[in-house]
Backbone bond lengths (Angstrom), bond angles and torsions (degrees), N, CA, C in turn:
res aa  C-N    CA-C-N  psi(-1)  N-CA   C-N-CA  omega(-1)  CA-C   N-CA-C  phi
1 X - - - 1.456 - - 1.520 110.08 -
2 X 1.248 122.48 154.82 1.433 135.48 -154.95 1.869 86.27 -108.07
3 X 1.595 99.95 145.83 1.646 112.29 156.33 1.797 119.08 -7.18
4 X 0.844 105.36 141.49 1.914 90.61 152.34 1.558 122.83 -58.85
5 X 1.374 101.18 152.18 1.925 101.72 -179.34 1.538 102.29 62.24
6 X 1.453 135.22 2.20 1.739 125.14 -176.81 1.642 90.31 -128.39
7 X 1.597 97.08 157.80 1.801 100.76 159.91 1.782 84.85 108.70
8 X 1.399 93.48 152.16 1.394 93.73 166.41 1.356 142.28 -74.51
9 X 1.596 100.49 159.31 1.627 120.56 -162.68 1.605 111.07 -143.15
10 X 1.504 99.99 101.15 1.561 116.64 174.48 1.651 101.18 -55.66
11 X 1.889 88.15 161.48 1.314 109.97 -146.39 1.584 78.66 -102.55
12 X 1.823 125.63 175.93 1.075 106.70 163.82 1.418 120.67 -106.31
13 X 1.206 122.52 -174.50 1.465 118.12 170.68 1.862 98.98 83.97
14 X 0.819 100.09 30.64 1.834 95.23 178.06 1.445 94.06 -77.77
15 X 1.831 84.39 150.35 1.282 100.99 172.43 1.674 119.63 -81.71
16 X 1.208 115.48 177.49 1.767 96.81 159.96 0.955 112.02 -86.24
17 X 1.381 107.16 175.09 1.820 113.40 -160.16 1.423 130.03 -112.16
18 X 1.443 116.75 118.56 1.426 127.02 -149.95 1.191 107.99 -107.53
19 X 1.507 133.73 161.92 1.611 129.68 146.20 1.015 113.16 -51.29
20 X 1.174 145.46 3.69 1.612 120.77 -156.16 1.880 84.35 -140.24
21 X 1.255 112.58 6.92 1.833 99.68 -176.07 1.652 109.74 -58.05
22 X 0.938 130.33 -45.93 1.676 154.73 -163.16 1.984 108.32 -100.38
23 X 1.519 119.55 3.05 1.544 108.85 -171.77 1.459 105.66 -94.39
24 X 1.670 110.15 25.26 1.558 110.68 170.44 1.567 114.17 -90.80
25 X 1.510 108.66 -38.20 1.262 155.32 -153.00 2.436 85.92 -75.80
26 X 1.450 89.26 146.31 1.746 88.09 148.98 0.969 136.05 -59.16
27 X 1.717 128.58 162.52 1.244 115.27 153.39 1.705 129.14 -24.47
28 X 1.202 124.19 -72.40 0.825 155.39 179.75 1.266 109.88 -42.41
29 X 1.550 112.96 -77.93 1.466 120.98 -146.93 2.141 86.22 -67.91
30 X 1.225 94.90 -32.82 1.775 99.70 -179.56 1.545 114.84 -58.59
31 X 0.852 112.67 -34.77 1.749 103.51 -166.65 2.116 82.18 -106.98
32 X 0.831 151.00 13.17 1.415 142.79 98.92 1.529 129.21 -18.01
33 X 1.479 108.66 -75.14 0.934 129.04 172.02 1.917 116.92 -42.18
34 X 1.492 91.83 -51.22 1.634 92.58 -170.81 1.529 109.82 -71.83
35 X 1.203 110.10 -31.80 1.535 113.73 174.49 1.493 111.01 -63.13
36 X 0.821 107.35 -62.81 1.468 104.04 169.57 1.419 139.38 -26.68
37 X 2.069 98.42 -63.42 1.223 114.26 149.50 1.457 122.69 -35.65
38 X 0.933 132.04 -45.33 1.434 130.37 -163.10 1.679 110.55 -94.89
39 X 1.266 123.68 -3.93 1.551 143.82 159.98 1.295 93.01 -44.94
40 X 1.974 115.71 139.40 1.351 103.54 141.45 1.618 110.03 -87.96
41 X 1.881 88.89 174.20 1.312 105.48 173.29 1.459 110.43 -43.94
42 X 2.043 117.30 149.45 1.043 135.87 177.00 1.570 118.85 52.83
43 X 1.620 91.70 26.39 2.000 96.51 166.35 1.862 95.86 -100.84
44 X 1.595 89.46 137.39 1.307 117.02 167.64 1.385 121.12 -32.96
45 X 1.437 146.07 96.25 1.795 135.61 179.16 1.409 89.95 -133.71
46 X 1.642 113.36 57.62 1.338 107.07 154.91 1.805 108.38 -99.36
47 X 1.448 105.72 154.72 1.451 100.93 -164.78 1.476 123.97 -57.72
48 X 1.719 122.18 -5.74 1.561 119.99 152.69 1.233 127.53 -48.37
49 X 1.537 91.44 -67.79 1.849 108.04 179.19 1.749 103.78 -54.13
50 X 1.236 141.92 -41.02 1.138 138.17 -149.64 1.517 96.99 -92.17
51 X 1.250 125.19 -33.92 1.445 118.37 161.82 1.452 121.91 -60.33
52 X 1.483 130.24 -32.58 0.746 120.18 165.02 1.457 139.44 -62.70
53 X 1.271 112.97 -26.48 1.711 128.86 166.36 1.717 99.85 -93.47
54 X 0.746 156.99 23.57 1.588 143.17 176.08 0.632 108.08 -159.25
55 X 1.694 140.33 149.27 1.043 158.17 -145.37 1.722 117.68 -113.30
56 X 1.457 98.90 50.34 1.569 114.63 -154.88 1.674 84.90 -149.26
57 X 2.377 100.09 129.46 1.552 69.37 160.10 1.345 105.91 -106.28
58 X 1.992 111.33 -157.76 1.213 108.06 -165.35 1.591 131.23 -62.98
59 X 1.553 123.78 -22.95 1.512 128.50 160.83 1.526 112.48 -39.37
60 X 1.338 115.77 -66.14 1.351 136.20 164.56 1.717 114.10 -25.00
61 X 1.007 118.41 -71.29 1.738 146.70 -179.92 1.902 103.68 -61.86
62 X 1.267 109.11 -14.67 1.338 96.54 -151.66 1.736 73.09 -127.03
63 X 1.319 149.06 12.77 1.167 168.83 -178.13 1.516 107.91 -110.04
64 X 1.398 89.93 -68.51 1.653 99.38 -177.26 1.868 117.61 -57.10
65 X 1.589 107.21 -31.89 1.468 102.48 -179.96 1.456 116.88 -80.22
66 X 1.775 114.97 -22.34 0.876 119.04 159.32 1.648 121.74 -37.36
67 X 1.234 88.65 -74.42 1.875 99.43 179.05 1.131 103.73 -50.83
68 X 1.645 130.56 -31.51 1.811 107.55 -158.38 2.081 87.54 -81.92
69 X 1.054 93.39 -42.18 1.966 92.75 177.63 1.676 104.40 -48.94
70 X 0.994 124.37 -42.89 1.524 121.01 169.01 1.691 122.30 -49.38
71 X 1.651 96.51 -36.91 1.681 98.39 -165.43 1.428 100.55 -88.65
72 X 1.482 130.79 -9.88 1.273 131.72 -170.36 2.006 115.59 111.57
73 X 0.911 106.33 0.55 1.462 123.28 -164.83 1.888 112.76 -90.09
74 X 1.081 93.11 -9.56 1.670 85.10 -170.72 1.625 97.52 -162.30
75 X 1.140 118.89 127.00 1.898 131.01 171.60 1.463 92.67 -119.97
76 X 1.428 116.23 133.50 1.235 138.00 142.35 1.382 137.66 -130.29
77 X 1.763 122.92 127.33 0.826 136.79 -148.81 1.993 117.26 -163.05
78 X 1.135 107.41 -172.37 1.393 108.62 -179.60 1.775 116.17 -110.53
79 X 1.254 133.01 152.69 1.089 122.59 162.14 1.663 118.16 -128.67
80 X 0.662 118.45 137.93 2.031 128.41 168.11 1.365 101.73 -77.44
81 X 1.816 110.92 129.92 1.030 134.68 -139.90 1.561 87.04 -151.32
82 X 1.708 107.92 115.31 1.503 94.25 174.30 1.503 86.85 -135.43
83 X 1.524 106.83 144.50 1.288 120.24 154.33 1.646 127.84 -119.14
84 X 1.201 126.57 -175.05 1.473 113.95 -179.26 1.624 118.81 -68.73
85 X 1.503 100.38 -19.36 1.801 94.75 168.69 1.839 119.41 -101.46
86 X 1.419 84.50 -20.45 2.188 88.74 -166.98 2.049 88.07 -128.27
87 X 1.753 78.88 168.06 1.934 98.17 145.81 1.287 80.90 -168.43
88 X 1.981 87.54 134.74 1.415 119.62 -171.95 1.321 91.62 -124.78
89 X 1.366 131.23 -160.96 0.785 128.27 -161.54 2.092 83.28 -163.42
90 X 1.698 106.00 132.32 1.771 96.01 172.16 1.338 100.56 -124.62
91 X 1.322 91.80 -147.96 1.924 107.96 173.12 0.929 144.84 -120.70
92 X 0.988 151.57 58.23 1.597 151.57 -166.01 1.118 115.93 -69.20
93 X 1.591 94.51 146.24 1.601 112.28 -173.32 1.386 102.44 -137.58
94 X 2.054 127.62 93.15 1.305 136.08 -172.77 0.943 119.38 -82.31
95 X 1.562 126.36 113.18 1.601 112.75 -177.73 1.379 113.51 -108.46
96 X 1.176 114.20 173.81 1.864 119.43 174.58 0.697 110.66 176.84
97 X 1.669 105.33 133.54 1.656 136.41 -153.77 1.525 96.19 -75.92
98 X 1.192 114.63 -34.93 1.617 125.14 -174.23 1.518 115.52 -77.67
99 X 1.087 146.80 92.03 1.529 145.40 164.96 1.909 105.20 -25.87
100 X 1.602 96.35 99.65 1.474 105.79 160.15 1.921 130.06 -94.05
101 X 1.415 86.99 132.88 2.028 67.76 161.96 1.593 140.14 -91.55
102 X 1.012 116.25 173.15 1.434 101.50 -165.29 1.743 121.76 -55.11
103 X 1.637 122.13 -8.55 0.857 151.01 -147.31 2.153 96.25 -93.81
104 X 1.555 96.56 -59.92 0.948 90.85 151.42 2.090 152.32 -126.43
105 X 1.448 93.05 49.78 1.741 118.49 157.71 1.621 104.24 -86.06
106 X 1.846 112.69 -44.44 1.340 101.49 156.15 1.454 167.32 -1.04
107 X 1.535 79.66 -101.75 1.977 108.25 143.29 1.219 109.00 -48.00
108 X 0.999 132.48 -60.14 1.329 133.92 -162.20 2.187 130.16 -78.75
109 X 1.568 75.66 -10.94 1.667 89.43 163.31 1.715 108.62 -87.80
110 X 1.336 108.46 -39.93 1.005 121.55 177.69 1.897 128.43 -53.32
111 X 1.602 89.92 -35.60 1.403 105.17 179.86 1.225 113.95 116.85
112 X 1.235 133.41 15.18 1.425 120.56 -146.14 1.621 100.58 -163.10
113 X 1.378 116.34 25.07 1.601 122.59 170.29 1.306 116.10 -100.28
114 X 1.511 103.31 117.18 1.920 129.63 173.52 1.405 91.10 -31.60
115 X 1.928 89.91 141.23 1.601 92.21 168.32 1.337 90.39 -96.62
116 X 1.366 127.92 163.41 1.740 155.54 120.13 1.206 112.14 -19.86
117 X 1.495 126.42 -44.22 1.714 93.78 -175.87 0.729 98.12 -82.59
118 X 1.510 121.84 -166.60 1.407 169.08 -168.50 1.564 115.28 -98.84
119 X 1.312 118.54 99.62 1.665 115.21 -158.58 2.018 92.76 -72.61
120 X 1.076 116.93 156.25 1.490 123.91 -177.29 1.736 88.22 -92.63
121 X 1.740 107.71 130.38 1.662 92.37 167.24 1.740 108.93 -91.36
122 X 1.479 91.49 152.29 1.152 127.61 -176.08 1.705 108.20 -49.11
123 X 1.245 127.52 100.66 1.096 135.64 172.52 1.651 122.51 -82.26
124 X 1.682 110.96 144.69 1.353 110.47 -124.78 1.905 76.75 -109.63
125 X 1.105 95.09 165.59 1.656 113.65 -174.70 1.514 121.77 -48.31
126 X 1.873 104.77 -37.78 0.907 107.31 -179.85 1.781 127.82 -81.70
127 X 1.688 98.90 -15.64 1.082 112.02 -174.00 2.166 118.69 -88.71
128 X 1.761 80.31 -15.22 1.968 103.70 174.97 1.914 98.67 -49.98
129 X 2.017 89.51 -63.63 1.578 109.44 -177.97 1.286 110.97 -19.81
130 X 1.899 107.18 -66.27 1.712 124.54 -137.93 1.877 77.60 -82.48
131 X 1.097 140.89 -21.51 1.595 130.68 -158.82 1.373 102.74 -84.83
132 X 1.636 104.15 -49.16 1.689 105.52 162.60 1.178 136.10 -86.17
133 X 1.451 122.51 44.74 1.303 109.02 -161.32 1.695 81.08 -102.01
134 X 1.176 127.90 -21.83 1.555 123.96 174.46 1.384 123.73 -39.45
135 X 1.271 104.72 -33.20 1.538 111.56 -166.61 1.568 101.25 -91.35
136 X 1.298 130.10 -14.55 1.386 119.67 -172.30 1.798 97.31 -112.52
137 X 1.378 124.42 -19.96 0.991 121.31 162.93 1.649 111.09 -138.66
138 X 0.966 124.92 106.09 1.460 127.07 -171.53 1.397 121.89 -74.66
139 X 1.265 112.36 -13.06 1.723 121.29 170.84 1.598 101.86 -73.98
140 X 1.272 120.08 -19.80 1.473 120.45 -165.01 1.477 113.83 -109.59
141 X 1.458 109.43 19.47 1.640 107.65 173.55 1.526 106.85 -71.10
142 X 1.449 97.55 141.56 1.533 112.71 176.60 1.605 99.94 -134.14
143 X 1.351 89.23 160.49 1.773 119.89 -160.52 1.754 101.68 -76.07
144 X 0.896 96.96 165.87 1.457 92.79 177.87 1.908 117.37 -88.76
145 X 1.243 103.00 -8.41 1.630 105.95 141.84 1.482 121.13 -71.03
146 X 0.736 125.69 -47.96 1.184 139.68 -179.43 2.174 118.78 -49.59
147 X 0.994 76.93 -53.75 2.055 105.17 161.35 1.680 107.03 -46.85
148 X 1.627 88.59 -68.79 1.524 89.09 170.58 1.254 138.12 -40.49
149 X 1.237 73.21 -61.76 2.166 91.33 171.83 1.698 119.37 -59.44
150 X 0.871 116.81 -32.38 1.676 128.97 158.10 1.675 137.96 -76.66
151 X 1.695 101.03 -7.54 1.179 115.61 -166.39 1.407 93.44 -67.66
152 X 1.344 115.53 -67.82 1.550 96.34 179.30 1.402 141.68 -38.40
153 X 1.235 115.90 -57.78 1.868 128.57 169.76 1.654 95.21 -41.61
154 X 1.113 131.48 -81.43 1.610 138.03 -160.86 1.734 84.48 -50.59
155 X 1.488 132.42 -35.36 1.871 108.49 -173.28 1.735 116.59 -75.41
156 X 1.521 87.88 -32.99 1.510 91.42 172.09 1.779 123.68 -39.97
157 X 1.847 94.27 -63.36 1.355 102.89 170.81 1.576 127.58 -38.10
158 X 1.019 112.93 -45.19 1.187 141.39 176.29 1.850 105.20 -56.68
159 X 1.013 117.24 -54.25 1.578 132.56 -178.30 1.606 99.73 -69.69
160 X 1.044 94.72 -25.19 1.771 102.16 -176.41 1.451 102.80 -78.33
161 X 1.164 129.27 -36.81 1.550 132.24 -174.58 1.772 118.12 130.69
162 X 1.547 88.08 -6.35 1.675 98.12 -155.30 2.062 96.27 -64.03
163 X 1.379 113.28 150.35 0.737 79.88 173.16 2.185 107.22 -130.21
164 X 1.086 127.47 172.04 0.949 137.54 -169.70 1.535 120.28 -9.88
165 X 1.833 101.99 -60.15 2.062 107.70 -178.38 1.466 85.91 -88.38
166 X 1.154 138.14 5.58 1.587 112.88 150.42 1.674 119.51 -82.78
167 X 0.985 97.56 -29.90 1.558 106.99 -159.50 2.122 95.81 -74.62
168 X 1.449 101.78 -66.50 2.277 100.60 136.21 1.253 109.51 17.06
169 X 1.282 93.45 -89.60 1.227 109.05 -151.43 1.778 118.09 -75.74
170 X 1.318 105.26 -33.91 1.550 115.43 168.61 1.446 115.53 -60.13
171 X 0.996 127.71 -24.86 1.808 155.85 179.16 1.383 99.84 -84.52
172 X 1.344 126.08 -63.66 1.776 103.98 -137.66 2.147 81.91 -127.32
173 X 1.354 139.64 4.62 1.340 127.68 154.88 1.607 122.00 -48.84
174 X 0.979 102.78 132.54 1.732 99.05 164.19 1.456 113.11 52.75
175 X 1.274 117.84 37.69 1.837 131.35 -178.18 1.788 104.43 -58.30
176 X 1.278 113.77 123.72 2.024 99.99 170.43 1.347 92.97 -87.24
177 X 1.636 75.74 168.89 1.177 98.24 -162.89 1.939 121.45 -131.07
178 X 1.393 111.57 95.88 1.333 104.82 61.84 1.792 90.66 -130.02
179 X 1.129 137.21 -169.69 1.602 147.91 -143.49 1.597 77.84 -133.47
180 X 1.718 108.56 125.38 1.264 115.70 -176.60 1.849 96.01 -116.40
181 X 0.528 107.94 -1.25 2.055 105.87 -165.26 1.844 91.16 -167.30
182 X 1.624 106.28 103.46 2.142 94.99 -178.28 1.483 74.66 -90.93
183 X 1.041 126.26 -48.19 1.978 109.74 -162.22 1.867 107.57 -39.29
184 X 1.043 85.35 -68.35 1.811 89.80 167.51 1.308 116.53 -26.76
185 X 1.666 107.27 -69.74 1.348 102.58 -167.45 1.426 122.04 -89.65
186 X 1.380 112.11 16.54 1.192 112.89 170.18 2.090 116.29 -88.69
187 X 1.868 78.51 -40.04 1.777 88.06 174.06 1.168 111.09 -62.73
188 X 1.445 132.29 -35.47 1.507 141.69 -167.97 1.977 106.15 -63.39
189 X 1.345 87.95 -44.67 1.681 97.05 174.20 1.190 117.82 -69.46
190 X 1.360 132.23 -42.05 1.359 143.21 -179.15 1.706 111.65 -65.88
191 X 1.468 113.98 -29.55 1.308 102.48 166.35 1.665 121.92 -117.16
192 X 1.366 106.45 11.28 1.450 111.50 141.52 1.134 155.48 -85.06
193 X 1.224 103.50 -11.64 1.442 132.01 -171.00 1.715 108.82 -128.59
194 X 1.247 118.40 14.40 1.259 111.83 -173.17 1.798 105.12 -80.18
195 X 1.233 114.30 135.17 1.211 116.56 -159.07 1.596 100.67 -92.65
196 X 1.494 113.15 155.88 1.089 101.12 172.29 1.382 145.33 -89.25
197 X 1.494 128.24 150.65 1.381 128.12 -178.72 1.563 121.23 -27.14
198 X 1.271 114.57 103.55 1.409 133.57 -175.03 1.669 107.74 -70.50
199 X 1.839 113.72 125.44 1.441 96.15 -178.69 1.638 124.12 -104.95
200 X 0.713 117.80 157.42 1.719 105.51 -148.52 1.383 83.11 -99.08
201 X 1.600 97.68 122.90 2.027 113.39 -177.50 1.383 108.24 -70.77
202 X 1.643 101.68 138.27 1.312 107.04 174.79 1.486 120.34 -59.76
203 X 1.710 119.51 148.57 1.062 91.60 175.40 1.497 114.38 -97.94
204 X 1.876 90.74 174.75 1.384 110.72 -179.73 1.408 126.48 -59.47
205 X 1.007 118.07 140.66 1.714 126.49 177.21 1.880 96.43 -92.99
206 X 1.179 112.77 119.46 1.310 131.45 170.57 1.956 103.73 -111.44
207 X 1.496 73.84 122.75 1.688 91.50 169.23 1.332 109.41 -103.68
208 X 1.711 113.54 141.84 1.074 105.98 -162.27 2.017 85.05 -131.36
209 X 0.979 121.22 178.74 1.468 124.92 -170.43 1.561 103.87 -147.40
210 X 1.021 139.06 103.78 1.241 125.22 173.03 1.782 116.21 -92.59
211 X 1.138 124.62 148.82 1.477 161.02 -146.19 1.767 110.14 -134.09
212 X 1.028 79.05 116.78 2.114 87.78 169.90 1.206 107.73 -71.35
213 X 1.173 100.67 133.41 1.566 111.38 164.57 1.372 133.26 -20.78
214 X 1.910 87.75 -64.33 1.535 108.58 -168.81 1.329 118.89 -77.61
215 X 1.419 110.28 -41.80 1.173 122.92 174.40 1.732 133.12 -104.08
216 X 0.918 100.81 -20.83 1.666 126.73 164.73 1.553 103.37 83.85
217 X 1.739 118.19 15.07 1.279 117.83 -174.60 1.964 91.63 -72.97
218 X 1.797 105.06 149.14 0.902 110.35 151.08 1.808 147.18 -55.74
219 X 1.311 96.54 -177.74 2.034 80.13 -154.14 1.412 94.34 179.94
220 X 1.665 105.89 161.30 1.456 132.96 178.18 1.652 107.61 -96.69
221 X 0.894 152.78 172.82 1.511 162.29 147.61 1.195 93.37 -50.42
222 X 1.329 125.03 -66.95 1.617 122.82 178.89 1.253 119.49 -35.84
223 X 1.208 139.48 -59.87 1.225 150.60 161.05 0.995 139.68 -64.04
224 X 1.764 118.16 -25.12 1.526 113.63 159.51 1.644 108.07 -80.74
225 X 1.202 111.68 75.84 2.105 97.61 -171.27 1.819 72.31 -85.54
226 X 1.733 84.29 148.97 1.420 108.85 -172.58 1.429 126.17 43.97
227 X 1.502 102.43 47.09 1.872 110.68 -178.57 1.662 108.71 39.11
228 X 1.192 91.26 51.65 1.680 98.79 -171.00 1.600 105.48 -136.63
229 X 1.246 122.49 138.81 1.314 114.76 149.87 1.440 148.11 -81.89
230 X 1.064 143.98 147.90 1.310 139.71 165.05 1.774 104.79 3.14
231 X 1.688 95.18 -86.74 1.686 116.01 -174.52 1.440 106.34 -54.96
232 X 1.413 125.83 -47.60 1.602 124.08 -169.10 1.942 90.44 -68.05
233 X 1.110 100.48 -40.79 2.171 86.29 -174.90 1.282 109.96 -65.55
234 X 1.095 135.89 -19.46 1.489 150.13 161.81 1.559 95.97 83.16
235 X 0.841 140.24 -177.27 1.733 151.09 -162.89 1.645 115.87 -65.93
236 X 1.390 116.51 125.52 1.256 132.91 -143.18 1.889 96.01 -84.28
237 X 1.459 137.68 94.45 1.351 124.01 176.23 1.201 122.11 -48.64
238 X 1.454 121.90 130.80 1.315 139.19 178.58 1.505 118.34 -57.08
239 X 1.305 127.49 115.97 1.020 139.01 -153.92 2.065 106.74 -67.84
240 X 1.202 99.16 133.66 1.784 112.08 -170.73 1.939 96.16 -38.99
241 X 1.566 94.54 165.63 1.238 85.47 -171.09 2.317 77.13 -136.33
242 X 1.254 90.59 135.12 1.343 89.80 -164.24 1.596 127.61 128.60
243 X 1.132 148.88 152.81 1.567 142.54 -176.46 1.414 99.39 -53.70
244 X 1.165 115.28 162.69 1.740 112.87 -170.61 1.484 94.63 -88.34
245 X 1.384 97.17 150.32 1.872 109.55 -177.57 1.057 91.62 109.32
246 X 2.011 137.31 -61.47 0.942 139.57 -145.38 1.371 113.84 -35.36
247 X 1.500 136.71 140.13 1.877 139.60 167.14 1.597 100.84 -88.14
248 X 1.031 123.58 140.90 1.702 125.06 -173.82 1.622 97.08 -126.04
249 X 1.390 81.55 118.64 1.951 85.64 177.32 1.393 107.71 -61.28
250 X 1.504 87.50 166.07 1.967 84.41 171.82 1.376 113.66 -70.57
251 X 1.418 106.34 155.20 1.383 128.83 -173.84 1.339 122.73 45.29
252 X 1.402 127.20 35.52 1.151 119.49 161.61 1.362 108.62 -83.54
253 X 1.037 145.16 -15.16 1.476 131.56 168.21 1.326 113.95 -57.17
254 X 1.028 121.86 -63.34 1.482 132.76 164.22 1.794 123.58 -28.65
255 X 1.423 96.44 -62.43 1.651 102.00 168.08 1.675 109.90 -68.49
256 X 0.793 118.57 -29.24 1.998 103.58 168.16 1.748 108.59 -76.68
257 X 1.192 115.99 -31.42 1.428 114.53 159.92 1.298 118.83 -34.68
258 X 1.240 100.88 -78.81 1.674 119.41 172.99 1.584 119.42 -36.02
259 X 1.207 99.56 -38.41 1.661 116.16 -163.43 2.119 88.01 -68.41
260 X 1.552 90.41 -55.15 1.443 102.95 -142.46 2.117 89.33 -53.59
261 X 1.648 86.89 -40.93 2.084 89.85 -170.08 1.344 96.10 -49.84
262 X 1.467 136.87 -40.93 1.635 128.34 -161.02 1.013 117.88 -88.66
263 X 1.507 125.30 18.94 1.713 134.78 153.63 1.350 110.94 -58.22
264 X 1.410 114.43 143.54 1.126 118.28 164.88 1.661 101.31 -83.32
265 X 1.354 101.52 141.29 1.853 95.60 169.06 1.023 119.49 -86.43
266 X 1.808 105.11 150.23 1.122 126.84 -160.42 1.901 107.61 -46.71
267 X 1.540 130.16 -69.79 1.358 102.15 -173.70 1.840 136.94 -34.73
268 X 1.932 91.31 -39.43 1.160 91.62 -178.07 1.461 136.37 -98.46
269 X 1.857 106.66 33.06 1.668 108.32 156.53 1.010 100.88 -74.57
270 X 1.486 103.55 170.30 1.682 126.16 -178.25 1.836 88.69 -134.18
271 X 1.487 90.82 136.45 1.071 99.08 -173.94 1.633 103.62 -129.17
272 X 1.469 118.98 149.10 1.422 147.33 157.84 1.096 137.88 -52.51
């Protein structure tokens, strides 16, 4: 095995593995190749180590990877490696059983190269049910046609509200015996027993009452400002009289009082 972070690192999307992956390839550079292939990840196939197991010396070996990097089979290069104390920088050596073009070693340094297989699609909840229903009743295994063909009926239920150990139990209760056709009698159940459309309850109106703090007398939001009441806030200060910021000496409220009582009122000036 090679250093940490060095040594080889399969490509993804490999195919499975045939006699014939490598019969494009030379003698040589091929039964290279297969050895290699069959390395796990992060074993050493730098041209020392590889002389030492094969019967090739290093001119030879250091020839042959050339060519397999030519046919699409092998990228080598460096990567930057950061962790929370270092970034080093190692070596990689990418192999693949599959002949790539440069188009995609690319993508794929990059991060972002299509795999080759065949993604499995995503099978749906109702169809998990119909696959296991074998294991909870074993007279009632069905085929994976069969799944299909049921996937719908078992989603309905499901849309209905029903939920899973109900749906169980509507299926595999009171089974005869012995069960000559389960596809049958599973569809037969699914549209006999399909329960009906559940209506989703209105909701509740909750009254709520709020309470002062201080006093625990009842109250509006409006009126408890600061979970407080009227009486618990005690008397509301009269708002400054002056540009805001303004400091008001003492007793000027008082002396404009005074001022304001020693007006004559308005009907009775006499005017000029």
């Amino acid at each position: 095995m090679a250093k940490p972070g060095y040594g080889k690192r399969t490509a993804p999307g490999e195919r499975p593995r045939t006699e014939r992956d490598f019969a494009h390839l030379l003698p040589r550079d091929a039964a290279v190749a297969a050895y290699v292939d069959r390395l796990p990840d992060g074993s050493d196939i730098s041209v020392k180590t590889l002389a030492k197991h094969l019967p090739y010396g290093q001119c030879a070996l250091s020839t042959t990877l050339n060519r397999l990097q030519a046919a699409g089979h092998l990228r080598r290069g460096r990567e930057c490696v950061i962790t929370e104390e270092m970034m080093f920088w190692v070596t990689r050596t990418f192999f693949s059983r599959t002949a790539r073009e440069d188009e995609w070693w690319n993508a794929y340094i990059r991060g972002d190269a299509p795999s080759d297989q065949p993604q499995r699609p995503t099978r749906s909840r109702a169809f998990i049910l119909l696959a296991a229903l074998g294991r909870t009743a074993p007279a009632l295994s069905l085929s994976a046609a069969d799944c299909v063909r049921l996937e719908p009926q078992v989603s309905e239920w499901f849309a209905r509200g029903a939920t899973e150990a109900e749906l169980l139990h509507a299926l595999t209760a009171g089974l005869p015996s012995p069960v000559h056709c389960a596809a049958r009698l599973v569809e037969r159940r699914l549209t006999d027993k399909l329960p009906p459309e559940r209506t989703v309850p209105a909701p509740r109106t909750v009254l709520r009452i709020l309470e002062c703090g201080e006093c625990g007398a009842p109250g509006t939001p409006e009126a408890l400002l600061g979970g407080l009441c009227r009486k618990c806030r005690g008397p509301v200060p009269e708002p400054p009289v002056g540009p805001p910021g303004a400091v008001q000496a003492p007793g000027v409220r008082e002396r404009m009082n005074a001022v304001r009582a020693g007006l004559v009122p308005r009907p009775e000036r006499t005017y000029r």
